[in-house]
N, C-alpha and C positions, 0 to 999 in steps of 0.2 A: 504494500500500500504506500509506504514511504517514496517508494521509487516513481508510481504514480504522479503523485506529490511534486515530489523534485521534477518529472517531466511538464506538469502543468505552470507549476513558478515560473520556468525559464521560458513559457511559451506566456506568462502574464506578463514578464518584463517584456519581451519584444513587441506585445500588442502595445502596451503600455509606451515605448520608444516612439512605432508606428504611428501613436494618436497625437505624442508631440509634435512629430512632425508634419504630419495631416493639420492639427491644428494652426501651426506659424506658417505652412505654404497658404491659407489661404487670404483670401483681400479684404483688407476691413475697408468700411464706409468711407470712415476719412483719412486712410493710410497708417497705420499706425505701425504697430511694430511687426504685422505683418509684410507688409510693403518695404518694408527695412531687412528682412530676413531672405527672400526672394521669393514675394508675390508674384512678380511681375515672368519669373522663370517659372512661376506651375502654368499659367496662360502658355508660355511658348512650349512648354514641353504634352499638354494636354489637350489643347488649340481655345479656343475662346470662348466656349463654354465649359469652362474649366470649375467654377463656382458649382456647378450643381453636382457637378464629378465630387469634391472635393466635400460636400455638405455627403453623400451618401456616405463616403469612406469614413467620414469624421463620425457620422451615425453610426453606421456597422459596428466600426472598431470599441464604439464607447460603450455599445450594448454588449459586446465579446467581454470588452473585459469588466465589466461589471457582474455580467453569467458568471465568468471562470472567477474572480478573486470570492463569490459568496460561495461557488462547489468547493474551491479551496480551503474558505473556511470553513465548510461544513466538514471538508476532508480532514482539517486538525483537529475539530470537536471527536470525529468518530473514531483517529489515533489517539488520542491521549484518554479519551471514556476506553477502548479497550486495553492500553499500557496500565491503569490501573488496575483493572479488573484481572489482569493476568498477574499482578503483582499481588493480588491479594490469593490469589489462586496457587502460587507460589509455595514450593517447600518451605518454611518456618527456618530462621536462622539458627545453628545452635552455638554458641562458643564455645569453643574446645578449652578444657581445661590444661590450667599450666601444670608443666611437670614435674611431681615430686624433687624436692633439695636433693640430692645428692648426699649421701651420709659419706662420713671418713673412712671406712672400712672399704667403701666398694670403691674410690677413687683412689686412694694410696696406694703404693705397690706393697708388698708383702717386705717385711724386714731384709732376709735374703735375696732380694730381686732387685734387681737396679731398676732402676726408673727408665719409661718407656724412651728411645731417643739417646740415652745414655752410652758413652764408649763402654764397653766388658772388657776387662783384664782380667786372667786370669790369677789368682795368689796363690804360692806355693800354701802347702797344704803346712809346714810347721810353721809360718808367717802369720794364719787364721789365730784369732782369738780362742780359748778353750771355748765348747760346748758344755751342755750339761751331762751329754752320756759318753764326752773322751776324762773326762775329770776323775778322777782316783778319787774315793769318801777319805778320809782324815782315821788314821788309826785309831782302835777303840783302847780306853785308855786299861789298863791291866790292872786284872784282878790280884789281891795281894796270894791268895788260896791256888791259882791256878800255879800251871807248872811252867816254867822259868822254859818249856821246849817252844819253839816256834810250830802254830799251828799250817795246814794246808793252807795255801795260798787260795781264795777263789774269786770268780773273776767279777767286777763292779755290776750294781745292777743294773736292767739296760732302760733307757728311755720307755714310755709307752709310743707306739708307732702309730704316725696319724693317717 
């Protein structure tokens, strides 16, 4: 319908051009600004009954564009009564909810893990800091009753594994 629309505008400006100029070619009573504009070349280009020529064109064209500029406006009444009516007919907007903060745990890298981007060196393996499960416990301090022999050796206990 729009494109309608935009076809009849451009056909009301040219009628609209048309009727100025139909209007200032023709001869007024006592010369005025018609006779100034070139009266006197519509007589030679239309011969010498040019006045009656020039009163129908002037008619025509003012009843044209008077027709076309009220279908046109009737034409923007019946686009914009249906632009709302389809907008009320319309899906419903929802806003989308914002997303949850971010907590520390899931953004951090893990204590052992470099950070994403990060250069990795490797560290020799006795340069690491102790762990909790390469740590030896602290000798248990000796009972006076027990016997002066050293007991088995056995081995630290181990980490629980995760």
């Amino acid at each position: 319908m729009s494109i309608v629309l935009g076809i009849l505008t451009f056909f009301l400006i040219l009628i609209s051009l048309f009727l100025v100029l139909v209007v200032l070619m023709q001869k007024t009573k006592d010369g005025g600004m018609g006779a100034a504009l070139g009266g006197g070349a519509a007589e030679a280009a239309f011969g010498a009954d040019t006045s009656n020529v020039l009163v129908q064109a002037t008619k025509y064209s003012a009843i044209l564009f008077f027709v076309l500029a009220f279908v046109l406006y009737l034409g923007r009444i019946y686009e914009r009564s249906h632009a709302t009516a389809a907008a009320k007919n319309a899906l419903p907007a929802i806003a989308v909810p914002a997303a949850p903060p971010a907590t520390a745990a899931t953004t951090a890298p893990a204590a052992g893990t470099p950070a994403p981007g990060a250069p990795t060196v490797a560290i020799p393996a006795a340069a690491q800091a102790p762990t909790a499960a390469t740590t030896t416990p602290a000798p248990a301090p000796k009972a006076e009753s027990a016997p002066a022999t050293a007991a088995p050796a056995t081995p630290p206990p181990e980490a629980p594994k995760k």
